[in-house]
N, C-alpha and C positions, 0 to 999 in steps of 0.2 A: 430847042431840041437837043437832046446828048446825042453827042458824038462820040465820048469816050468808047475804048475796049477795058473795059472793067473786071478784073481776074480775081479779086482779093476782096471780099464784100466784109460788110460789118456781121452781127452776131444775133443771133434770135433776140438774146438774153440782153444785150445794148440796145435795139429796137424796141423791146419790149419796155425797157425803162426810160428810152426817151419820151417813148407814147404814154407810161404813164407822170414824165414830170419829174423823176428822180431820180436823174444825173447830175452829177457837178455841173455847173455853168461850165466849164473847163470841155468838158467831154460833151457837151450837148452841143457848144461850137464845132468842133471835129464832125460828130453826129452830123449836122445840120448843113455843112456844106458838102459832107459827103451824098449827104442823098438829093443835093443839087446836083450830082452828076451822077448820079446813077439811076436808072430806069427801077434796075430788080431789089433794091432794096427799098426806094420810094414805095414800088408796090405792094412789097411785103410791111412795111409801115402801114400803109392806107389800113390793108386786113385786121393789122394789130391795133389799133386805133377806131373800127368797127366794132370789132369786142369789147374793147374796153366801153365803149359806148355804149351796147347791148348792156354791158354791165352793171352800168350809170342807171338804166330803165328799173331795172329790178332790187334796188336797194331802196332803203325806207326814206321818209323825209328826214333830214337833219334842223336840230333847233337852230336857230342863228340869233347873233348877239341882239342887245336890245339895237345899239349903233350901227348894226350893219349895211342898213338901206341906207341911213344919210352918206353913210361914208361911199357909200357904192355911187350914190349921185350926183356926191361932188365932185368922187375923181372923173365922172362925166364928164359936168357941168365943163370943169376944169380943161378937158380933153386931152387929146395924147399928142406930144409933139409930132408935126408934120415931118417925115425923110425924107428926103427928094430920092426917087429912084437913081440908082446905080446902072450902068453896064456892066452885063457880065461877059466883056469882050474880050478882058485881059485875063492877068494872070490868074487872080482871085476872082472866087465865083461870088456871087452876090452876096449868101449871109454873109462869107468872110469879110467881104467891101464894107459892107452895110456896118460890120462890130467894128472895125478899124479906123472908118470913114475914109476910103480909098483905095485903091490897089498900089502896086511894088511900092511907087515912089511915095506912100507917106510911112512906109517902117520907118522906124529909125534905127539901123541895125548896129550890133556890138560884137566885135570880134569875139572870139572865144578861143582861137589858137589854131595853126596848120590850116587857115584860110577861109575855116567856117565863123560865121557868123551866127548870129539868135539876136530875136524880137521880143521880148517875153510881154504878152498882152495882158491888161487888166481884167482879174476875175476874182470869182468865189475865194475863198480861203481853203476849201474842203480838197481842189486840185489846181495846177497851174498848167497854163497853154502858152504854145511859145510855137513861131514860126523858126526854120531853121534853113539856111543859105549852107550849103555845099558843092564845093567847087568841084566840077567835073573829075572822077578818077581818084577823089579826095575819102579818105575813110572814118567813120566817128569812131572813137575809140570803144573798143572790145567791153559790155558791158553786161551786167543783167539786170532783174527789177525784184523791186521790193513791194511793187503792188499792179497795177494795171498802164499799162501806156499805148495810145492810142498814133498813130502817125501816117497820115493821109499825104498823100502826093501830088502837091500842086504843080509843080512844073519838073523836067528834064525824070528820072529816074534812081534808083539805088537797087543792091544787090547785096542778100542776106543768107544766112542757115535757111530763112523760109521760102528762096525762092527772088522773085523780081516785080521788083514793085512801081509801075508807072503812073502815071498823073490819075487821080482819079479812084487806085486802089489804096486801102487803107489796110496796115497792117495792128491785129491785136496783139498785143505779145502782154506777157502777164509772167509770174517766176519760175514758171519753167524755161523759159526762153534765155538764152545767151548769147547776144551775138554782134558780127561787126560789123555797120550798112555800110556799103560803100558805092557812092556816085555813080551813074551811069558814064562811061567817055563819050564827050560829045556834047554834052549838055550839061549845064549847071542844073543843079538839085535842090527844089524849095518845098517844104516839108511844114505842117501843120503837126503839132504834135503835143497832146496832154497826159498827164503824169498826175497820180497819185497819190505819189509815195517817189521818194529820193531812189535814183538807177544807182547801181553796184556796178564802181568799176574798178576792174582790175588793175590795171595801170597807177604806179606810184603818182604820178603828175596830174592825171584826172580828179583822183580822190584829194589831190592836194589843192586843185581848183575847184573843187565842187562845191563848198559854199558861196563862193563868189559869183559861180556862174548860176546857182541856185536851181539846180535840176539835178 
């Protein structure tokens, strides 16, 4: 059952493209553990995902390859690797567990400077997703974006231009946005977050680690 207080939901227009299947693996991760924790965008998914389905009814038959039924029987035959179920007791909610194969302790984390850390997880080429460790009261550097980036709040908090963002709420921010998160006190700050397109940062130092750090 969610517990969270959920303040900062995702976007019609993000729903609407997870339900149809075409998001980045990058941002369908994000997607996907967020609506493990939230009630009202789960529900607004199910609706969107009705439609689409009503959709499904009313379009014509499509021809399909000569190969398609063998291929479709042997990935049967074959079957799908068994997961063992996860608890979702910890930090990370289940999809996240389940892409990672663990919660905190199987990151392997990499400093990145002034205390923060980054996970950067394997995905698609089209975006990348990376978990991000900030130290309580600690700030990321002052930035903007050059496409879309997505940043869900797994544990502790941050505080932005947009407001405050706790476990649970997920912030969009896209190029009109500039800003500088910075940690809640009290609590260290672990952050889910997929990217597009390379952030714009102001700072000489940033821009001079940006390739290295690869975000």
């Amino acid at each position: 059952m969610t517990t969270e207080q959920i303040n900062h939901h995702l976007t019609d227009d993000l729903l609407m493209a997870y339900s149809a299947g075409s998001l980045p693996e990058a941002f369908s991760l994000v997607v996907a553990t967020h609506i493990s924790l939230c009630d009202e965008c789960r529900a607004r998914l199910g609706s969107f995902d009705t439609v689409g389905g009503a959709m499904l009814e009313t379009c014509g038959d499509a021809e399909m390859s000569a190969g398609a039924l063998d291929a479709t029987m042997a990935r049967i035959m074959k079957g799908a690797p068994v997961q063992k179920p996860r608890s979702s007791g910890g930090v990370f909610p289940t999809p996240l567990q389940n892409y990672i194969g663990g919660d905190l302790d199987a990151v392997k984390w990499r400093p990145v400077g002034m205390g923060v850390r980054q996970a950067i997880l394997p995905t698609s080429d089209d975006a990348s997703v990376r978990l991000l460790y900030i130290p309580a009261g600690c700030a990321v550097p002052d930035h903007g974006h050059r496409g879309t980036e997505l940043t869900l709040v797994l544990q502790g908090a941050f505080v932005d231009e947009d407001g405050r963002f706790a476990r649970g709420d997920v912030e969009v921010a896209n190029e009109e946005l500039e800003h500088t998160p910075v940690a809640d006190i009290g609590e260290d700050c672990i952050c889910l977050a997929a990217t597009d397109a390379p952030l714009k940062f102001r700072g000489l130092v940033p821009r001079l680690a940006q390739p290295f750090l690869k975000i």
